[in-house]
VEXLUMSE-632844 format. One record per residue (C-alpha): x, y negated, z negated; residue in one letter. Coordinates in steps of 0.5 Angstrom, whole numbers, padded with zeros to 4 digits, always signed. Each point is the difference from the previous one (the first is absolute). Layout:
// VEXLUMSE-632844
XYZA
...
//
This chain:
// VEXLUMSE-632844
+0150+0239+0085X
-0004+0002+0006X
-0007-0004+0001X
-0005+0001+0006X
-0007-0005-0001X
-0006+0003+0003X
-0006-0005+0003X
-0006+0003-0002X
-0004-0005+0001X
-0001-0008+0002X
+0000+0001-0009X
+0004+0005-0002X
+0007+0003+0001X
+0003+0006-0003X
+0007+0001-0002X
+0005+0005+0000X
+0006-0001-0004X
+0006+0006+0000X
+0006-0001-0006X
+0006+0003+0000X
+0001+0005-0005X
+0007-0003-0001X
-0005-0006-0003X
-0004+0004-0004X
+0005+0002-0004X
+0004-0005-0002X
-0007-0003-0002X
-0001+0007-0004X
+0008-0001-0003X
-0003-0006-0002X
-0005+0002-0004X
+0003+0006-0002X
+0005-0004-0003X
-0005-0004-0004X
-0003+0006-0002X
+0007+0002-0003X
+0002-0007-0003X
-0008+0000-0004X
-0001+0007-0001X
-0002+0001-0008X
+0003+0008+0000X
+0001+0004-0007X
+0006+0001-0001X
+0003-0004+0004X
+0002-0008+0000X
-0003-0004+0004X
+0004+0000+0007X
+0004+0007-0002X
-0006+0005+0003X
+0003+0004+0005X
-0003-0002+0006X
-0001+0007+0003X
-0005+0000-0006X
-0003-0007+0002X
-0001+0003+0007X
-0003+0007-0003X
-0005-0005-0005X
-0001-0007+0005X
+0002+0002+0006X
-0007+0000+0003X
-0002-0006-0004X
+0006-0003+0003X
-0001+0001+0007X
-0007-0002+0000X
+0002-0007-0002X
+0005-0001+0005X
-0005+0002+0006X
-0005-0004-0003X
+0005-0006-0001X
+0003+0002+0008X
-0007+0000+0003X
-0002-0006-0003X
+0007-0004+0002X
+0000+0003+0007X
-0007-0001+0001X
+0000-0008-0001X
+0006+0000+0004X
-0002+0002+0005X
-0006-0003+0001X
+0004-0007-0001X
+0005+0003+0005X
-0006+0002+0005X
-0003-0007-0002X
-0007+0003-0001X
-0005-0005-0006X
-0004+0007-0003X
-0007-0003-0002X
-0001+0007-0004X
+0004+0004-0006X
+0004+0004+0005X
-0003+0008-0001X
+0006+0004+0000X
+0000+0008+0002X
+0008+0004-0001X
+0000+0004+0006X
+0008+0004-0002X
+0002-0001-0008X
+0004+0006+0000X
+0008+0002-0004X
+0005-0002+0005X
-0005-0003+0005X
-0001-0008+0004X
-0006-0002-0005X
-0005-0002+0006X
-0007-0004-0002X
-0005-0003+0003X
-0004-0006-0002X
-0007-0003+0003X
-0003-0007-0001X
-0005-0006+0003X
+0005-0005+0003X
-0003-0007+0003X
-0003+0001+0007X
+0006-0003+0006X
-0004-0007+0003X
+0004-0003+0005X
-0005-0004+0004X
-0006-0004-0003X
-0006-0001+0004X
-0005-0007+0000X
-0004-0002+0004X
-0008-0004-0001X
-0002-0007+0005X
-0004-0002-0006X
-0001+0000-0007X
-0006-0002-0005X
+0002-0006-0004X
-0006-0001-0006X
-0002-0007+0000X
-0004-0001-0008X
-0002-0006-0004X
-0001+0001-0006X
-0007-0004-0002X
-0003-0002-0007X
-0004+0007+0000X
+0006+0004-0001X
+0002-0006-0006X
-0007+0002-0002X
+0002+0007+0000X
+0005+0000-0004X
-0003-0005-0005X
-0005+0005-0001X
+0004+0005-0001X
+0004-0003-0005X
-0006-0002-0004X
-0002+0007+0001X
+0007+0002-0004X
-0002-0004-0005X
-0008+0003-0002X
-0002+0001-0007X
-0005+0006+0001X
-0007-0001-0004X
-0005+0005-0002X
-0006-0001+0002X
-0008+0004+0000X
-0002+0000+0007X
+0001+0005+0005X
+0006+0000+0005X
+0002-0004+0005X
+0005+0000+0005X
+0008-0003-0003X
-0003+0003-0008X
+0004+0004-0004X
-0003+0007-0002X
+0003+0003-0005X
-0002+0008+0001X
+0000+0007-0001X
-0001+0005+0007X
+0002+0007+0001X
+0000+0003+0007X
-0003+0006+0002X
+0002+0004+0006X
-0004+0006+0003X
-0004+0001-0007X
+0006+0000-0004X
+0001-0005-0004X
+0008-0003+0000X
+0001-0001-0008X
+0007-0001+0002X
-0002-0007+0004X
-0005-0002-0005X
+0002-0008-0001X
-0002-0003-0007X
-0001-0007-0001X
+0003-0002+0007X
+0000-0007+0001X
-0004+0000+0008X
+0002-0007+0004X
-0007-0001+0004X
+0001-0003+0007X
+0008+0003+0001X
+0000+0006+0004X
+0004+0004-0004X
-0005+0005-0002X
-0003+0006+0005X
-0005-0003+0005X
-0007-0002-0003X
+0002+0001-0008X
+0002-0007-0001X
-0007-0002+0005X
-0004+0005-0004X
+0001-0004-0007X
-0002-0006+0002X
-0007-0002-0003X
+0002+0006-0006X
+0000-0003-0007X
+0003+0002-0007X
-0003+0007-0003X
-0001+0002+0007X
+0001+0008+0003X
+0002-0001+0007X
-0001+0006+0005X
+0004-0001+0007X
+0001+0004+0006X
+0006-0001+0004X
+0005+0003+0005X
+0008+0001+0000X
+0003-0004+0006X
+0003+0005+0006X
+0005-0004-0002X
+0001+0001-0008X
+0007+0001-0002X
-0002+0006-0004X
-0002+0005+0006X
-0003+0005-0005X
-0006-0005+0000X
+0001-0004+0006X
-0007+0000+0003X
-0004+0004-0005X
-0006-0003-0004X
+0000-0003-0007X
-0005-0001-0004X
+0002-0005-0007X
-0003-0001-0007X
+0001-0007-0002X
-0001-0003-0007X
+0001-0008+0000X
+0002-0002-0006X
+0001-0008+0001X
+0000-0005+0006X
+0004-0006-0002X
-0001-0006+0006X
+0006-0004+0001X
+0001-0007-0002X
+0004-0004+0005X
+0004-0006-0002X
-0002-0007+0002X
+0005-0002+0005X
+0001-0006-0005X
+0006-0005-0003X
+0002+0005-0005X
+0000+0007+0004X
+0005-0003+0006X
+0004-0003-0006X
+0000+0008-0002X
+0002+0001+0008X
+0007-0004-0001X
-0003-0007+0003X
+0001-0005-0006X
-0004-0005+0003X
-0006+0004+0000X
-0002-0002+0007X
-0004+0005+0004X
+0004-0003+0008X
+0007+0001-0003X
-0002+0007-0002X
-0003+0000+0008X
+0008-0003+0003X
+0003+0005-0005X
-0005+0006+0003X
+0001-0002+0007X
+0007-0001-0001X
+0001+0007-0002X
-0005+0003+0005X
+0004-0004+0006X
+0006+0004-0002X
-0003+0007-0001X
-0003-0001+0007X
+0007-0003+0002X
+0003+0007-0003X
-0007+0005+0003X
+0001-0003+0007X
+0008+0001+0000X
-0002+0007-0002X
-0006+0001+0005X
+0005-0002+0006X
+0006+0004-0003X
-0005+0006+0000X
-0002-0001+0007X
+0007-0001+0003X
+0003+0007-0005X
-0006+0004+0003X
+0001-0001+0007X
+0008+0002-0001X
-0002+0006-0004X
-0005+0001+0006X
+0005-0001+0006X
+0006+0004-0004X
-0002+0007-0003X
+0005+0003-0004X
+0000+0006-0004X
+0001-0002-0008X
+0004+0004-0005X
-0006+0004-0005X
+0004-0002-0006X
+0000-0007+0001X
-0008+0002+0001X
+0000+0002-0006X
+0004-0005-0004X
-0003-0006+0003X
-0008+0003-0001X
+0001+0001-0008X
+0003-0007+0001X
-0007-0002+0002X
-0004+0004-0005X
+0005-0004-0006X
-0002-0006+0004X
-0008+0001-0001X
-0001+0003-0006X
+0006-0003-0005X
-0005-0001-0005X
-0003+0006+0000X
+0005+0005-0001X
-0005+0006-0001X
-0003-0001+0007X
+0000+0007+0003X
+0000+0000+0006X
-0003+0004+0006X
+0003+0004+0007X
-0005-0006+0005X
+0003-0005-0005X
+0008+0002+0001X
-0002+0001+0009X
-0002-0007+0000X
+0007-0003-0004X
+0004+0005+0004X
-0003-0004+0006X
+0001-0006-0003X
+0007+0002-0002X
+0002+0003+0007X
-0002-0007+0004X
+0004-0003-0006X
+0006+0005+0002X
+0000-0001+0007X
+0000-0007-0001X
+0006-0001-0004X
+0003+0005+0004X
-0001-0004+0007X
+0000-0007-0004X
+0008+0002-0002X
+0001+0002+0007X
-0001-0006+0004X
+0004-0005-0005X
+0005+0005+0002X
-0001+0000+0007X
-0001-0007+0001X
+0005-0002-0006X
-0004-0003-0004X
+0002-0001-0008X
-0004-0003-0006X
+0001-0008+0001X
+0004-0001-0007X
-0003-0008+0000X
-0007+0005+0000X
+0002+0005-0005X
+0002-0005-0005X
-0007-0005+0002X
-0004+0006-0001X
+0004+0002-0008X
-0002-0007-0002X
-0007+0000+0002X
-0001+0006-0004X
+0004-0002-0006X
-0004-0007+0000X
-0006+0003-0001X
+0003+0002-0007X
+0001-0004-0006X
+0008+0002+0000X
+0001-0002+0008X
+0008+0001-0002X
+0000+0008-0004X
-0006+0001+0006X
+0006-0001+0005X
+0006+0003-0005X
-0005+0006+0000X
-0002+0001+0008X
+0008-0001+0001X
+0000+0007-0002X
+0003+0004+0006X
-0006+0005+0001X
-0005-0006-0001X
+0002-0005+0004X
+0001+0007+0006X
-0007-0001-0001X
-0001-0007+0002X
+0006+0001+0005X
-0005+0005+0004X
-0007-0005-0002X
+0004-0005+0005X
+0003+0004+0005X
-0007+0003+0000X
-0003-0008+0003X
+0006-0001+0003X
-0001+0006+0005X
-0007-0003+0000X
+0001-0006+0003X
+0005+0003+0005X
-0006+0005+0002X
-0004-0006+0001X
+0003-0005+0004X
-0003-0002+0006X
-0006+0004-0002X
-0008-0004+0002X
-0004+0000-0007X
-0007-0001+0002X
-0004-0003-0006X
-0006+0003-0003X
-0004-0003-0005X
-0001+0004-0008X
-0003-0002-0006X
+0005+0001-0006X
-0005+0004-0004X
+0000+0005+0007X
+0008-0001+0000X
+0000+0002-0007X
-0005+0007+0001X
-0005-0004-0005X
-0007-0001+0000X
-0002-0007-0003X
//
C-alpha cells in the first residue's frame, strides 16, 4: 500500500492511498467465497452452485463489497499509521477502479490546525471588587414574592405591572395579518416583551375598550420582512387583572423553606446564595478577560465542521425548552461567532497543557465530582454516574481548563475595580 498525504491547508489534508491489486483480490476471493457458501440458487444445494455461476450472477455485488471494505481498512490505517486526528467524516473520491488495476482513492477531511507555540502576554488584569448589599436581598425577596402573586380582576383603567387579557391584530401596509391575530393573549404591562409602545399604549385603557396603536418595527426585528415597517393594531382588551403580592410575613417565609419563619434568617440564606453566585460570576468575568487576550494574541484557522457542531450545541442550549423555535440566518451567524471563539478556545487551551505539561490535577477532578454530587439528594449514585468515562473527560477538561488559567495568571497585577452586583449580573433593579 502506497500512501501520500497532501497538506491543503493549516485545517485540511488530502490523502492518496494506491492497494495492490493482489490485496483487492484476495478481498474479492473472500467475499465471493461467501457469496458461494450463502447462495440460495434452484436447483443447487447450498454450497454446491458452481462458481463460474456465482461469478456470472454476484460477481459485480461481490467486487463492490470488497473495494468497500478495502477502502474503509486502508483509509483508517493510514490515517493511523500517518498519525493524522480527522475532525470530519473523510470524503472519498476513487481515481482508478478498473479488473486487474492497483485500486487508487483519494480521501479529504477537516484536521485540527498544528499549534506548536502559545502566546500570552498582559501587565494587568481587572480584578471586579463587589459587595452584595440589602438592595440586592431586597431584589430577590421581591422577585420571590412576585412568583408567588395571585392575580385579582379589577374595574379600573390600566397601570403599569397589570395583566390584560387581549385580543390584537396586526395590520401592515393596509392588509390585515389574519394569520398573527392573537386571541385572548394575556399582555404583562411593564415587561418589555412586546413591540415598543404596545405595552405603553395600554396603560390608562380599560375592559371593553378598542384600542387603536400606530408603531414601527425595529430595524433590527428578527423577521426582516417587517423590520422597519409601519404597524398599526386593533385591540380589544377584555380583563385587567392587578397583582396582589404576598406579605413578606411568617406564613410565606415558612412557604420559602425557612421553618422558623424569620425574615433575617430568610436574609443570611439569600446573602449566602448571592456571595456564591458572585463568587462564581467574578471567577467567570476574570476567565473571560484572561481566554479573550489568548484568543486575541494567538490567531488560528478553526475546522468548519467543529463551527458548525459546536453552534447547534449553542442553539440546544438557549431554546431546550422550546423545541418549535425556528431559528433565523442573523440568528445562526451570531452562534457561529460564538462557536468559532469556543473552538479557537479549546483548541488553544489543550495545546498549552500540552506544551507546558500540564495534566488535569486528580485531587481536583475528584473535588469538583463531589461538588456536584452534594448538590443532589443521592451524592453516592451522583458520583457513580459521573464516574462514567465520557462524563467524567468532561469535568477532566473543566479543570485542565483552570488549571491553565492559573498558569496563565501567574505573576499578572490585578487592578481593582468597583461593581454592583445587579451591574454584575446585567440587571436593572
Amino acid at each position: 500500500m502506497q500512501v501520500s498525504v497532501e497538506k491543503i491547508s493549516k485545517i485540511e489534508r488530502r490523502i492518496t492511498i494506491t492497494v495492490p491489486e493482489g490485496q483487492i483480490e484476495e478481498a474479492y476471493n473472500k467475499k465471493i467465497d461467501n457469496f458461494a457458501k450463502n447462495a440460495n440458487v434452484k436447483g443447487f444445494r447450498p454450497g454446491k452452485v458452481p462458481m463460474s455461476y456465482i461469478k456470472q450472477r454476484f460477481g459485480d455485488d461481490a467486487r463492490k463489497e470488497a473495494i468497500g471494505e478495502v477502502i474503509q481498512n486502508t483509509l483508517y490505517k493510514a490515517i493511523a499509521d500517518e498519525k493524522l486526528i480527522p475532525v470530519s467524516t473523510p470524503k472519498v473520491e476513487p481515481k482508478i477502479m478498473e479488473p486487474n488495476k492497483p485500486l487508487e482513492f483519494v480521501a479529504s477531511f477537516e484536521v485540527l490546525p498544528e499549534v506548536d507555540q502559545v502566546n500570552f502576554a498582559t501587565d494587568q488584569l481587572e480584578k471586579l471588587v463587589v459587595e452584595i448589599t440589602p438592595t440586592d436581598i431586597d431584589h430577590v425577596i421581591n422577585h420571590l414574592r412576585q412568583q408567588h402573586t395571585k392575580w385579582q380582576k379589577v374595574d379600573r383603567p390600566a397601570q403599569n405591572d397589570d395583566y390584560m387579557i387581549v385580543t390584537y391584530t396586526p395590520t401592515i401596509d393596509g392588509q390585515a395579518e389574519l394569520a398573527e391575530k392573537k386571541e385572548n393573549t394575556p399582555i404583562h404591562l411593564g415587561s418589555k416583551k412586546m413591540l415598543p409602545g404596545f405595552e405603553e399604549g395600554l396603560i390608562g385603557a380599560k375592559a371593553g375598550d378598542e384600542v387603536k396603536l400606530a408603531l414601527t418595527y425595529p430595524d433590527d426585528f428578527a423577521d426582516k420582512e417587517k423590520a422597519g415597517k409601519a404597524v398599526a393594531f386593533d385591540i380589544q382588551v377584555h380583563t385587567i387583572h392587578s397583582a396582589d403580592l404576598p406579605a413578606l410575613d411568617e406564613e410565606f417565609i415558612q412557604k420559602l423553606g425557612i421553618e422558623s419563619g424569620k425574615e433575617d434568617e430568610l436574609r443570611q440564606q439569600i446573602q449566602q446564595t448571592l456571595e456564591q453566585e458572585k463568587d462564581r460570576l467574578l471567577k467567570e468575568k476574570l476567565k473571560e478577560q484572561v481566554f479573550t487576550k489568548l484568543i486575541e494574541q494567538n490567531p488560528i484557522e478553526v475546522p468548519p465542521i467543529l463551527v458548525t457542531q459546536e453552534a447547534k450545541v449553542i442553539h440546544d442550549e438557549i431554546y431546550a425548552k422550546d423545541q418549535h423555535h425556528q431559528h433565523d440566518e442573523k440568528e445562526m451567524d451570531v452562534f457561529e461567532g460564538i462557536a468559532k471563539k469556543r473552538v479557537a478556545l479549546g483548541i488553544l487551551i489543550a495545546a498549552y497543557a500540552k506544551i507546558a505539561n500540564i495534566q488535569p490535577d486528580t485531587a481536583k477532578v475528584v473535588k469538583r465530582m463531589q461538588e456536584i454530587a452534594a448538590s443532589y439528594e443521592k451524592p453516592q449514585e451522583v458520583m457513580e454516574w459521573l464516574s462514567n468515562k465520557e462524563r467524567r473527560n468532561g469535568i477532566e477538561s473543566q479543570v485542565l481548563e483552570d488549571q491553565v488559567l492559573e498558569k496563565l495568571m501567574d505573576g499578572i497585577t490585578l487592578t481593582e475595580k468597583t461593581m454592583t452586583y445587579a451591574a454584575l449580573r446585567g440587571i436593572e433593579l
